[in-house]
Z-matrix of the N, CA and C atoms (Angstrom, degrees):
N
C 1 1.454
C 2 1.528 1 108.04
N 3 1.305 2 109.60 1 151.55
C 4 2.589 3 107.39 2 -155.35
C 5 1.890 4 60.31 3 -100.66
N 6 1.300 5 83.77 4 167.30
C 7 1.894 6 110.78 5 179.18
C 8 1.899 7 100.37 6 -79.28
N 9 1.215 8 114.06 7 -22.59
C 10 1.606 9 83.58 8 164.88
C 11 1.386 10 123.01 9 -93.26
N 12 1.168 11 138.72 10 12.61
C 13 1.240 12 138.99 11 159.22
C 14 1.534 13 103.25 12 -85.86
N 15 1.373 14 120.07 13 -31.55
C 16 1.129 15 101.31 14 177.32
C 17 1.691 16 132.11 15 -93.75
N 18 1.748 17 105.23 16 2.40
C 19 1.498 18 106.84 17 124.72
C 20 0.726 19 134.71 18 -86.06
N 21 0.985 20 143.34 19 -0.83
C 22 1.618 21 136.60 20 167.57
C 23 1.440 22 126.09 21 -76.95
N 24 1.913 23 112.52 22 -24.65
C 25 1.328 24 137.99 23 154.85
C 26 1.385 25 90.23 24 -29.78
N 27 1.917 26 106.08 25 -85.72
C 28 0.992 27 115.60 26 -167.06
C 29 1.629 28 145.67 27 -59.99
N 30 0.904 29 122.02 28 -18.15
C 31 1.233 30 166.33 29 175.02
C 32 1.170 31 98.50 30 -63.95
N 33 1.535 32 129.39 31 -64.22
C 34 1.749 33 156.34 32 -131.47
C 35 2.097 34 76.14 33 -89.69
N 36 1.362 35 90.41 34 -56.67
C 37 1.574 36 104.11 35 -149.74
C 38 1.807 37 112.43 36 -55.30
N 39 1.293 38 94.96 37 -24.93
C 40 1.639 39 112.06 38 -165.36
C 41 1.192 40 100.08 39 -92.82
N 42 1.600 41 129.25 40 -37.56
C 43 1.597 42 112.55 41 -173.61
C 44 1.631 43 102.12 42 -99.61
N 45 1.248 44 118.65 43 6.23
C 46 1.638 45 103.41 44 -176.54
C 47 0.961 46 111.80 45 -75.46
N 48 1.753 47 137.14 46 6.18
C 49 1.656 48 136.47 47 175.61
C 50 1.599 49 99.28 48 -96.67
N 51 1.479 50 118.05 49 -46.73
C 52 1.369 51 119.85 50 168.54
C 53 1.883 52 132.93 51 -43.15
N 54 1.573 53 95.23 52 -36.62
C 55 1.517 54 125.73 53 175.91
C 56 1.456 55 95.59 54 -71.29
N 57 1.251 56 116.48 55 -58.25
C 58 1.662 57 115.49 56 -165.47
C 59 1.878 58 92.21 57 -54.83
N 60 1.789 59 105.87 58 -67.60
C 61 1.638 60 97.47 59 -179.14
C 62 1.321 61 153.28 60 -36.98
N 63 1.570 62 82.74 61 -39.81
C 64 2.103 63 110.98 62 158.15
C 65 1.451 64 98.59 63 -35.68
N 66 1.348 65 112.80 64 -74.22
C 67 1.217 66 134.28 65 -136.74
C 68 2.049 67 102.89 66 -69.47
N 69 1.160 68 92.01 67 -77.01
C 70 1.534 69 105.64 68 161.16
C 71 1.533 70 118.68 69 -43.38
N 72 1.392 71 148.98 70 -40.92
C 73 0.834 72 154.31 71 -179.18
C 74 1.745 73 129.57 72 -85.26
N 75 1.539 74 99.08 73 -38.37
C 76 1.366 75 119.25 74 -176.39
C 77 1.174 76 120.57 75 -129.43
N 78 1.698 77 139.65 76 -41.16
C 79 0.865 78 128.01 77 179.18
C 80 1.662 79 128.50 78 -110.39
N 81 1.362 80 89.85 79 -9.33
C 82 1.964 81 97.84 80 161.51
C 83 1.760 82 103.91 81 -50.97
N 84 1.475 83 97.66 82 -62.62
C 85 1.905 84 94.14 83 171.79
C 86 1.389 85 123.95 84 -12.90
N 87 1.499 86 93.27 85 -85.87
C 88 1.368 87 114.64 86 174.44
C 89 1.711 88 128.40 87 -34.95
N 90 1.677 89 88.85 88 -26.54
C 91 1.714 90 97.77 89 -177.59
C 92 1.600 91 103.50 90 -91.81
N 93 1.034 92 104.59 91 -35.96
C 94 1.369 93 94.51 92 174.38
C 95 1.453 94 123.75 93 -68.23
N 96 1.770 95 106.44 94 -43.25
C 97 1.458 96 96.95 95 177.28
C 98 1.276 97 127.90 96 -58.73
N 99 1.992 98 124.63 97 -19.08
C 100 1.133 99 130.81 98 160.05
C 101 1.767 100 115.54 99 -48.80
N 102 0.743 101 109.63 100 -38.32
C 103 1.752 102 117.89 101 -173.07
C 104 1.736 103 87.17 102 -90.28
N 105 1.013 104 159.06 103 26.64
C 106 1.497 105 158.73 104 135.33
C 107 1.120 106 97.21 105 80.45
N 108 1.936 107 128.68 106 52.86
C 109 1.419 108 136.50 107 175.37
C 110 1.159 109 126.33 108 44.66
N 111 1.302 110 120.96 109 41.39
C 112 1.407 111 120.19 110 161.57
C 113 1.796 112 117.16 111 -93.52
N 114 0.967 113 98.63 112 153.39
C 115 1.041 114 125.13 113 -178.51
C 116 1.582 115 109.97 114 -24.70
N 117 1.772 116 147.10 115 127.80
C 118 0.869 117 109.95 116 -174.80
C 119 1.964 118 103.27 117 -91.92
N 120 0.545 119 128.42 118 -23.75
C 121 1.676 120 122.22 119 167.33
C 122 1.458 121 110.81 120 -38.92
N 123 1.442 122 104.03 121 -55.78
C 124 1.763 123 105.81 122 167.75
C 125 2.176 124 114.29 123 -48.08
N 126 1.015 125 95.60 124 -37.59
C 127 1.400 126 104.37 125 -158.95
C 128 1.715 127 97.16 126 -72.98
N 129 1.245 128 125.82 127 -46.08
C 130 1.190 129 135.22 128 177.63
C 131 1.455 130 110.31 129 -99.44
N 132 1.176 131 123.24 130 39.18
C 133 2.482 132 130.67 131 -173.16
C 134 1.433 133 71.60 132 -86.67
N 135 1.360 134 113.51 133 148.77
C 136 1.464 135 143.94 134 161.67
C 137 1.616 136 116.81 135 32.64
N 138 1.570 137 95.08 136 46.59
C 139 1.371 138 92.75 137 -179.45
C 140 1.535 139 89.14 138 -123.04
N 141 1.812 140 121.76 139 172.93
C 142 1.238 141 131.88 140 170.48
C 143 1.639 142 125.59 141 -86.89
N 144 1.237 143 111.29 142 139.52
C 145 1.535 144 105.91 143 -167.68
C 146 1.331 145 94.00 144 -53.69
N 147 1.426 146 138.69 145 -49.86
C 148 1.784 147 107.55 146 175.02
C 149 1.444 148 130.72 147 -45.29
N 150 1.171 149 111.61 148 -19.02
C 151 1.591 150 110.59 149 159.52
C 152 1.168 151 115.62 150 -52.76
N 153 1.423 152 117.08 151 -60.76
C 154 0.966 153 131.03 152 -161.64
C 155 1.868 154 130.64 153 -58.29
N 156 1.691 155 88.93 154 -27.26
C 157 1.298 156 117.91 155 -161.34
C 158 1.847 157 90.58 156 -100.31
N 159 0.975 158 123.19 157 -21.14
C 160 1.218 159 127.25 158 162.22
C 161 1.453 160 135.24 159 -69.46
N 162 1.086 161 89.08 160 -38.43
C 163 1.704 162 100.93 161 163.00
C 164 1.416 163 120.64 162 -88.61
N 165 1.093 164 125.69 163 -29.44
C 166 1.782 165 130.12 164 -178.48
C 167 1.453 166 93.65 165 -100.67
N 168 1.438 167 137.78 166 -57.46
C 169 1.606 168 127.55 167 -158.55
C 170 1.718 169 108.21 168 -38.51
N 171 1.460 170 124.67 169 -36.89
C 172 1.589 171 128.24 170 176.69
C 173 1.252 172 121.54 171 -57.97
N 174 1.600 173 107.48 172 -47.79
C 175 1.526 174 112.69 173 162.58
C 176 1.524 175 122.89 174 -25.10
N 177 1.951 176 82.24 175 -72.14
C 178 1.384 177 107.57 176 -158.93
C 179 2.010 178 104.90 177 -63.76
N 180 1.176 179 104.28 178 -39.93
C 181 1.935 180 111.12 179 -176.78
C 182 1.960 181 81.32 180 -54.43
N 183 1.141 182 133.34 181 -54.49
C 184 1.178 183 117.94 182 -155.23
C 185 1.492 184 119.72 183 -60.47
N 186 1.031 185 90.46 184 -31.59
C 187 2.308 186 117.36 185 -164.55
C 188 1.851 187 81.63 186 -53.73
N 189 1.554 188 91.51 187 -70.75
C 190 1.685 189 112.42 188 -166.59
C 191 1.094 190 127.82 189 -62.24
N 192 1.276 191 108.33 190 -15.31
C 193 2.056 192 109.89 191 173.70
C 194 1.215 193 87.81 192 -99.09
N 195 1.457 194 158.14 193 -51.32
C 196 1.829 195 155.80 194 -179.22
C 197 1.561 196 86.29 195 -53.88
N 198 1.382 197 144.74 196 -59.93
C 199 1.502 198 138.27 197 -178.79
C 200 1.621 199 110.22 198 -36.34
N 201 1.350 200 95.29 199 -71.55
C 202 1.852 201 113.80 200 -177.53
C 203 1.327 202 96.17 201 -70.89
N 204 1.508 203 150.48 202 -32.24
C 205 1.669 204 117.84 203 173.68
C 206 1.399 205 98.73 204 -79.64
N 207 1.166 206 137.08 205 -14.53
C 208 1.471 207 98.50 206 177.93
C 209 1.879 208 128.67 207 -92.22
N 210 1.613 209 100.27 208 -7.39
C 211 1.475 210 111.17 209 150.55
C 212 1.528 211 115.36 210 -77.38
N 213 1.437 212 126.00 211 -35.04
C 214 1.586 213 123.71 212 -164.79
C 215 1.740 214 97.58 213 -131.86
N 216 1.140 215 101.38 214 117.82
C 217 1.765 216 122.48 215 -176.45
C 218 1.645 217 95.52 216 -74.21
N 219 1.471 218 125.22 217 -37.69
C 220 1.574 219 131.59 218 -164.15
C 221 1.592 220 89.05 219 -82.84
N 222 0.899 221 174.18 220 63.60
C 223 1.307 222 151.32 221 -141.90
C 224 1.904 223 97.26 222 176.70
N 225 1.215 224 117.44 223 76.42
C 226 1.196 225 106.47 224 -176.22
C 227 1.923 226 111.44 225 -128.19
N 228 1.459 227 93.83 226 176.43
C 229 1.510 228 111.65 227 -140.13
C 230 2.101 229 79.12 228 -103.09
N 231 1.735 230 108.66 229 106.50
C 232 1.154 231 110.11 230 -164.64
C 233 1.327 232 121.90 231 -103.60
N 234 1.421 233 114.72 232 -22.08
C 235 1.012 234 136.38 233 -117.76
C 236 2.103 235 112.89 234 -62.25
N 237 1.401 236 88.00 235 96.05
C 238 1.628 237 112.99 236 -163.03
C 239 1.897 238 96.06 237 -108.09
N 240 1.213 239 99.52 238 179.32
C 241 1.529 240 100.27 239 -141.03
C 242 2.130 241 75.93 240 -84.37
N 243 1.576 242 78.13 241 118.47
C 244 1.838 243 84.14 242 158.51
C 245 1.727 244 96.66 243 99.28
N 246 1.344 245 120.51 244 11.21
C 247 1.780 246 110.36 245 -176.51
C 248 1.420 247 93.33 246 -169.98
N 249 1.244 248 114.17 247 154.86
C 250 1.847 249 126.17 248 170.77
C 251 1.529 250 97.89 249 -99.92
N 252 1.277 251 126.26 250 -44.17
C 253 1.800 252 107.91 251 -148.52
C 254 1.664 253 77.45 252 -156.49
N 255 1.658 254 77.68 253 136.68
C 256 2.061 255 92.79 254 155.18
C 257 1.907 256 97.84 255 -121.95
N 258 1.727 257 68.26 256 173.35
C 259 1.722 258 84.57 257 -168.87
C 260 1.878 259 92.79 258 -150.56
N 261 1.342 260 87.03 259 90.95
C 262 1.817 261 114.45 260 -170.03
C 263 1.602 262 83.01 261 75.85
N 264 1.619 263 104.46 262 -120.10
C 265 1.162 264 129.16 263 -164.82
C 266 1.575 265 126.26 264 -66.91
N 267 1.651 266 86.16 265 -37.90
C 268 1.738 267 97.53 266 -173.26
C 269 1.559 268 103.95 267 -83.20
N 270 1.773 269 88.16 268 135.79
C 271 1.802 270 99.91 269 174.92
C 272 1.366 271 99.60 270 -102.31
N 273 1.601 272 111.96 271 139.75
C 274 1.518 273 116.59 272 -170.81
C 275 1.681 274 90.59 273 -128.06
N 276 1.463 275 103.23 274 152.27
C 277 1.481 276 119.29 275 174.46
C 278 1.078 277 105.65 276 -119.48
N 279 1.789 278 121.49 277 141.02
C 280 1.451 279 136.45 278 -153.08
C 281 1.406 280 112.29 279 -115.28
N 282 1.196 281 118.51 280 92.30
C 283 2.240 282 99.44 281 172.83
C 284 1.107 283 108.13 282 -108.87
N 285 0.813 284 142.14 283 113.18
C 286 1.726 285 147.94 284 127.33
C 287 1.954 286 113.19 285 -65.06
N 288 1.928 287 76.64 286 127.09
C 289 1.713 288 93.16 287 167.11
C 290 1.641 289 119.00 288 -129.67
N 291 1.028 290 109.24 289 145.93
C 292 1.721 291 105.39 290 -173.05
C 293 1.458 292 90.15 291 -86.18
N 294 0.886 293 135.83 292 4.60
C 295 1.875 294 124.66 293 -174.94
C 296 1.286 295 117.21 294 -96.75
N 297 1.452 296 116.34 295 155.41
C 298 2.094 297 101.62 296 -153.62
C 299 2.153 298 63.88 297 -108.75
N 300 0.959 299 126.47 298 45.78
C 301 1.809 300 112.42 299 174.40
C 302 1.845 301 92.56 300 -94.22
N 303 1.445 302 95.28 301 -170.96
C 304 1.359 303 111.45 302 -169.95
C 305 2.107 304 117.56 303 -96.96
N 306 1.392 305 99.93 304 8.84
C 307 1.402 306 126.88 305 -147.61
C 308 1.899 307 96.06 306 -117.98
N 309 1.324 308 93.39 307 138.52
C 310 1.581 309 117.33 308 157.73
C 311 1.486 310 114.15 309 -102.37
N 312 1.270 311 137.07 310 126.72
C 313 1.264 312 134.09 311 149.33
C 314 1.455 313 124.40 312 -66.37
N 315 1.934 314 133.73 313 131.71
C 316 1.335 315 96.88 314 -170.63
C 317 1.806 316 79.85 315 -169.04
N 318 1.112 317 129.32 316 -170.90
C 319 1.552 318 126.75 317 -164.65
C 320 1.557 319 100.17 318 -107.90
N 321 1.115 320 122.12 319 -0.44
C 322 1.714 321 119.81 320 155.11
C 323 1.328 322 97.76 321 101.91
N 324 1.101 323 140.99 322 -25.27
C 325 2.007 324 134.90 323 151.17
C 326 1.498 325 129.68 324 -54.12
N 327 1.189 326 123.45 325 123.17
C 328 1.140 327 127.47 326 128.46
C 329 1.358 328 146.19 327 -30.62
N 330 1.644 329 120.87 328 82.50
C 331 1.888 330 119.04 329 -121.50
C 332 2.049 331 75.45 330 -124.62
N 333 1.424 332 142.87 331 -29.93
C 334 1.015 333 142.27 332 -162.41
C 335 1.548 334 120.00 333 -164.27
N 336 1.473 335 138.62 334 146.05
C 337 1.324 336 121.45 335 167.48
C 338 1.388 337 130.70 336 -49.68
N 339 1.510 338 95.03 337 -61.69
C 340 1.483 339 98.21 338 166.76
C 341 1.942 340 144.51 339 -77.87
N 342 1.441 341 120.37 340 96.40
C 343 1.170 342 116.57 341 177.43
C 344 1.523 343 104.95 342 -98.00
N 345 1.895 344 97.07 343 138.30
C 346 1.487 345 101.68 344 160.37
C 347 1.291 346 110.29 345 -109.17
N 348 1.186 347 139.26 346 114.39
C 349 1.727 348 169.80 347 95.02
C 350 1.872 349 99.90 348 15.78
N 351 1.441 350 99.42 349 97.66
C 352 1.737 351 101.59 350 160.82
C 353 1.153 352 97.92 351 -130.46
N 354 1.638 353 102.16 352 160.49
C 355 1.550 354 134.55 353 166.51
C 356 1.330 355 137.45 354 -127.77
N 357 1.175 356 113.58 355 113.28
C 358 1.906 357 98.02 356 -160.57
C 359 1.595 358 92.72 357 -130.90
N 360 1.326 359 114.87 358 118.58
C 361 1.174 360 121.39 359 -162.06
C 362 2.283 361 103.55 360 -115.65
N 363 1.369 362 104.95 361 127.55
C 364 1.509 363 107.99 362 -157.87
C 365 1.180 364 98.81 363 -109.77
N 366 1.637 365 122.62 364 156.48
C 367 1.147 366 126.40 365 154.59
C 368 1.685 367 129.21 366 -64.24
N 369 1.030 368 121.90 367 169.61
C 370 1.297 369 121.16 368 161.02
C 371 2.168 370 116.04 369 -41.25
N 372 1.473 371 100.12 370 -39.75
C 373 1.196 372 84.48 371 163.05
C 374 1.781 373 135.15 372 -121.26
N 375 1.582 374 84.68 373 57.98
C 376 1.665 375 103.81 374 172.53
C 377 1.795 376 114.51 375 81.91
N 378 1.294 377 115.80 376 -40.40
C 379 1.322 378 116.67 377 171.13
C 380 1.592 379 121.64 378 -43.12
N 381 1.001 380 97.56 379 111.70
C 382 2.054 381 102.22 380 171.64
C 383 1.503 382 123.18 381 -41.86
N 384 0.996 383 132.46 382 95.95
C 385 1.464 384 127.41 383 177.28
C 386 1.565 385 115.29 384 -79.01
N 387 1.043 386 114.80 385 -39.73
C 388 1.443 387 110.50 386 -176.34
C 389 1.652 388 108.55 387 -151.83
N 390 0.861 389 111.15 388 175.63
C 391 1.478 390 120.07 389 -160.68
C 392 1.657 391 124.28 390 -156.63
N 393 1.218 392 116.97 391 158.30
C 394 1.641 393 112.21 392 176.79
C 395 1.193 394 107.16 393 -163.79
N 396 1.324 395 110.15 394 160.32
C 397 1.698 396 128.76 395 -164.95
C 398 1.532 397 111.41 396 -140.51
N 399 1.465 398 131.05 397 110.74
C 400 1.460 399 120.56 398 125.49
C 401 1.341 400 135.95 399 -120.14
N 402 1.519 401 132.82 400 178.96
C 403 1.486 402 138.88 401 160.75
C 404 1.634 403 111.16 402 -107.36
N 405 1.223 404 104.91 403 119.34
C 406 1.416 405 102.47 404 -164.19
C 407 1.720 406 105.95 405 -118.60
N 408 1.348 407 105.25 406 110.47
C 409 1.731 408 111.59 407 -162.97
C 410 1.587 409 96.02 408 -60.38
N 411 1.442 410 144.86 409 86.50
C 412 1.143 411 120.28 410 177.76
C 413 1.398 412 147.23 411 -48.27
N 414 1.017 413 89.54 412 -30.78
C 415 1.918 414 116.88 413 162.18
C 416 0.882 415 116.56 414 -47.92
N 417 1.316 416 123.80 415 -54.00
C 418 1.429 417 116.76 416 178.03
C 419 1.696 418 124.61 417 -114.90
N 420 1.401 419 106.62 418 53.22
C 421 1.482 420 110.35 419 -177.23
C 422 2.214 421 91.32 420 -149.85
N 423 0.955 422 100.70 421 151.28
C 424 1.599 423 134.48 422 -161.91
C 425 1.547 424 96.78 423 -103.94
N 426 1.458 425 139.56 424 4.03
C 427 0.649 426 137.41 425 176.58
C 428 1.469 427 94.76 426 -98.00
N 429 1.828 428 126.35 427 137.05
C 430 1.607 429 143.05 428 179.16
C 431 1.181 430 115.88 429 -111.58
N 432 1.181 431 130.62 430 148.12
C 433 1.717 432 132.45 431 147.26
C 434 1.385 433 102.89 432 -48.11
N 435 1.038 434 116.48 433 149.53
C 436 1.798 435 118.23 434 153.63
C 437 0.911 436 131.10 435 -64.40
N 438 1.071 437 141.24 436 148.91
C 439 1.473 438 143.32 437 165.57
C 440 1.856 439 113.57 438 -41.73
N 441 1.340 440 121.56 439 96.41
C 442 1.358 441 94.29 440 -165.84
C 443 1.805 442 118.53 441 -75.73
N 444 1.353 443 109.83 442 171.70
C 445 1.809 444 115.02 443 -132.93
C 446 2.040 445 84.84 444 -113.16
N 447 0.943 446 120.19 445 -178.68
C 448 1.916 447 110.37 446 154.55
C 449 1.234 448 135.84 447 -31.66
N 450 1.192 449 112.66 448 3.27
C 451 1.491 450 112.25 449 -155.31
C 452 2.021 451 97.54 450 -117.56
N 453 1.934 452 99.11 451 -16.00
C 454 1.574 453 103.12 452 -166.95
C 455 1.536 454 107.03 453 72.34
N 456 1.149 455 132.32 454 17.95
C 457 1.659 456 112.79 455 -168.57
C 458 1.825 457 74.63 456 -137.03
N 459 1.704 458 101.42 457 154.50
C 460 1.068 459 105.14 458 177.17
C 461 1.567 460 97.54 459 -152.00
N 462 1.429 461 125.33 460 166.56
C 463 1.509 462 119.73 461 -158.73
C 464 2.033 463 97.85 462 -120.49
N 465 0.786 464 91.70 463 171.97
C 466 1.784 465 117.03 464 173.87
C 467 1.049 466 111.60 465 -140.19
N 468 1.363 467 118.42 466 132.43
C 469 1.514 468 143.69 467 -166.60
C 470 1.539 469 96.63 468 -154.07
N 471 1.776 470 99.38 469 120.02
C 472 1.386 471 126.84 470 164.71
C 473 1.228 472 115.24 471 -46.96
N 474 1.715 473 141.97 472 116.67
C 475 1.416 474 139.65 473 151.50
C 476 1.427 475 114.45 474 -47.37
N 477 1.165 476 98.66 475 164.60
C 478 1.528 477 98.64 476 176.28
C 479 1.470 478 104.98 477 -89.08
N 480 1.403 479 123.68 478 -31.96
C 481 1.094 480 122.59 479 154.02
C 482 1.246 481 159.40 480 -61.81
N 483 1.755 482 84.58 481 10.04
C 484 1.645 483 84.34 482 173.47
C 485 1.795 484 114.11 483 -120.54
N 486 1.423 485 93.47 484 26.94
C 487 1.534 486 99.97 485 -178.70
C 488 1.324 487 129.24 486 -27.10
N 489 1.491 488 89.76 487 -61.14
C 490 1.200 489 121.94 488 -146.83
C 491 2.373 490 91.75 489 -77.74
N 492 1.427 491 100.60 490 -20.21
C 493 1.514 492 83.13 491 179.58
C 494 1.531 493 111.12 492 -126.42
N 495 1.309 494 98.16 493 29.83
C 496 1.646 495 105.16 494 147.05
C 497 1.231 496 126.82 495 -97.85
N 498 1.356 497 127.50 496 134.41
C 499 1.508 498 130.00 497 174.50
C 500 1.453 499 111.07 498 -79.14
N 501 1.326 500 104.52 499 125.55
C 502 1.862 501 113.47 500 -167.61
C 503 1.544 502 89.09 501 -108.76
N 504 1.770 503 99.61 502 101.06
C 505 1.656 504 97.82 503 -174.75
C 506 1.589 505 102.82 504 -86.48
N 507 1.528 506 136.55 505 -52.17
C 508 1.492 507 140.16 506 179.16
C 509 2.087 508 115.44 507 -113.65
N 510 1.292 509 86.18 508 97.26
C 511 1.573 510 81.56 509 -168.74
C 512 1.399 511 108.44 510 108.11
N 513 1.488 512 115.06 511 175.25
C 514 1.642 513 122.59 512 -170.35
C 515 1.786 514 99.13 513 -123.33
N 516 1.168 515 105.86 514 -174.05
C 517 1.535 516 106.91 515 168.66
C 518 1.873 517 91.60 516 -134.93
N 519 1.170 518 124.10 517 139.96
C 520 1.484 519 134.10 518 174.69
C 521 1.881 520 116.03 519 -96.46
N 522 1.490 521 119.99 520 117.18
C 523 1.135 522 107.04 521 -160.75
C 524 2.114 523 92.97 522 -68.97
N 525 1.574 524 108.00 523 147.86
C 526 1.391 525 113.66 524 158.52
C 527 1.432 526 121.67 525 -125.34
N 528 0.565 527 133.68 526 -122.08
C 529 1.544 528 125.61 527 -176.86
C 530 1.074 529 124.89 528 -54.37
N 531 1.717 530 93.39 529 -85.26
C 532 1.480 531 106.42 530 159.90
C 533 1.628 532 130.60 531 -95.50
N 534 1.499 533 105.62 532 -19.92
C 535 1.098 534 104.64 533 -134.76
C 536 1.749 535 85.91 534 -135.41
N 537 1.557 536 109.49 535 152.31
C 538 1.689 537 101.60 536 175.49
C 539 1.434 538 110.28 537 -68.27
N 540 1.318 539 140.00 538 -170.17
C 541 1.362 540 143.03 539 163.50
C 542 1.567 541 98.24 540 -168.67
N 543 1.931 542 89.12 541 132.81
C 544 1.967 543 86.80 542 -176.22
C 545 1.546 544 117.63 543 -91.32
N 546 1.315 545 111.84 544 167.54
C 547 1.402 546 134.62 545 -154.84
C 548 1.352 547 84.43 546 -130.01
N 549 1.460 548 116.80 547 100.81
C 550 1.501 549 129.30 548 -179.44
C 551 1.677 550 92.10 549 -83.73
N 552 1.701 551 91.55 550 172.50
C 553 1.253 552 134.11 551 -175.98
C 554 1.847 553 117.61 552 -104.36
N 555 0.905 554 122.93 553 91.75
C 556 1.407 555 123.01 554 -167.51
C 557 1.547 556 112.50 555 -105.39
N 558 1.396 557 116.69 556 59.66
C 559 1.059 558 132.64 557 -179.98
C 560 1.499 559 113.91 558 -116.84
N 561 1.875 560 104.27 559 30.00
C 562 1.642 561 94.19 560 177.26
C 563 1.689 562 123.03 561 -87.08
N 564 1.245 563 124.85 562 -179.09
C 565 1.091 564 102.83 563 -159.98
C 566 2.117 565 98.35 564 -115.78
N 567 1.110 566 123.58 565 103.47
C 568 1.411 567 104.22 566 -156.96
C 569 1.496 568 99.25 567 -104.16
C-alpha cells in the first residue's frame, strides 16, 4: 500500500463520524428544504435506491473531500475522466451507496487502481445510521464490475478472496458465501 493511501485510510477513518454529523445535523435540512420540506420518505416513496444515491451521493462526496482537505492540503477534488480526487500522484475513484446490500453501483469500467467503497445507510427519515468504509487496490483483487445490463450501470461485489487485500478503513466486511458483505459502523450521532 504507497503512503498516500495509507493516509487517506487514516484520514478517511477519523472524519467519517464528522461526515455522518454534517449530514444528519446540517445538511439533511438543507436537502429537504430544497424539495419544499416534505417529508424525506415522501421524497424518495417508490423510487430506487439509485435514485436515491443520485441525489444525496454529491452532497455527501462534498462533506468528505472539505473533511479530508482540511486534514490533507495534497488531497484534491479531480474529477478527470476515469478518477474523482488525487492525492499527489494517486488518482482514486469514489462510490457511495445508500444500500446496507453487498454491491457498488458504477458504469462497469475499470477507470483507476485505487477505489474507495462507502456506505451510508438512512432511516426512513434521511438521518445516517450507520456507515462503512474501504480502499480497494483494484489491481490486485479478482473481484469485477459486471458486465453492465440495459440500464449501462453495472455492480461490484467483494470476493471472498480478496479480503485479505482490501483495506477495511470504517467497519469490517464478513466473508458469506461467495461474496464479502459489510459490517457497518453505527456510531452516528442522530
Amino acid at each position: 500500500m504507497n503512503q498516500d493511501i495509507k493516509l487517506l485510510a487514516k484520514t478517511l477513518q477519523e472524519v467519517m463520524p464528522e461526515v455522518c454529523k454534517e449530514w444528519n445535523n446540517d445538511n439533511l435540512g438543507r436537502f429537504l428544504y430544497a424539495y419544499r420540506n416534505k417529508p424525506f420518505k415522501e421524497i424518495f416513496k417508490n423510487r430506487q435506491t439509485q435514485e436515491k444515491t443520485k441525489a444525496i451521493s454529491p452532497i455527501i462526496d462534498e462533506i468528505v473531500a472539505e473533511f479530508i482537505q482540511e486534514k490533507i492540503e495534497a488531497f484534491t477534488i479531480t474529477e478527470g475522466k476515469g478518477f474523482d480526487y488525487t492525492l499527489n500522484n494517486t488518482e482514486i475513484e469514489w462510490k457511495n451507496s445508500l444500500s446496507n446490500s453487498k454491491s457498488w453501483t458504477g458504469n462497469g469500467y475499470k477507470k483507476t487502481n485505487w477505489h474507495v467503497l462507502c456506505k451510508f445507510v438512512m432511516n426512513e427519515d434521511g438521518k445516517i445510521e450507520k456507515y462503512f468504509a474501504c480502499i480497494v487496490p483494484y489491481d490486485n483483487i479478482k473481484s469485477n464490475w459486471s458486465k453492465p445490463k440495459n440500464s449501462n450501470f453495472s455492480s461490484l461485489e467483494l470476493l471472498i478472496s480478496d479480503y485479505n487485500d482490501i483495506i477495511k478503513v470504517v467497519g469490517d466486511l464478513i466473508p458469506k458465501k461467495k461474496y464479502l458483505e459489510p459490517q457497518f459502523v453505527n456510531n452516528c450521532s442522530l
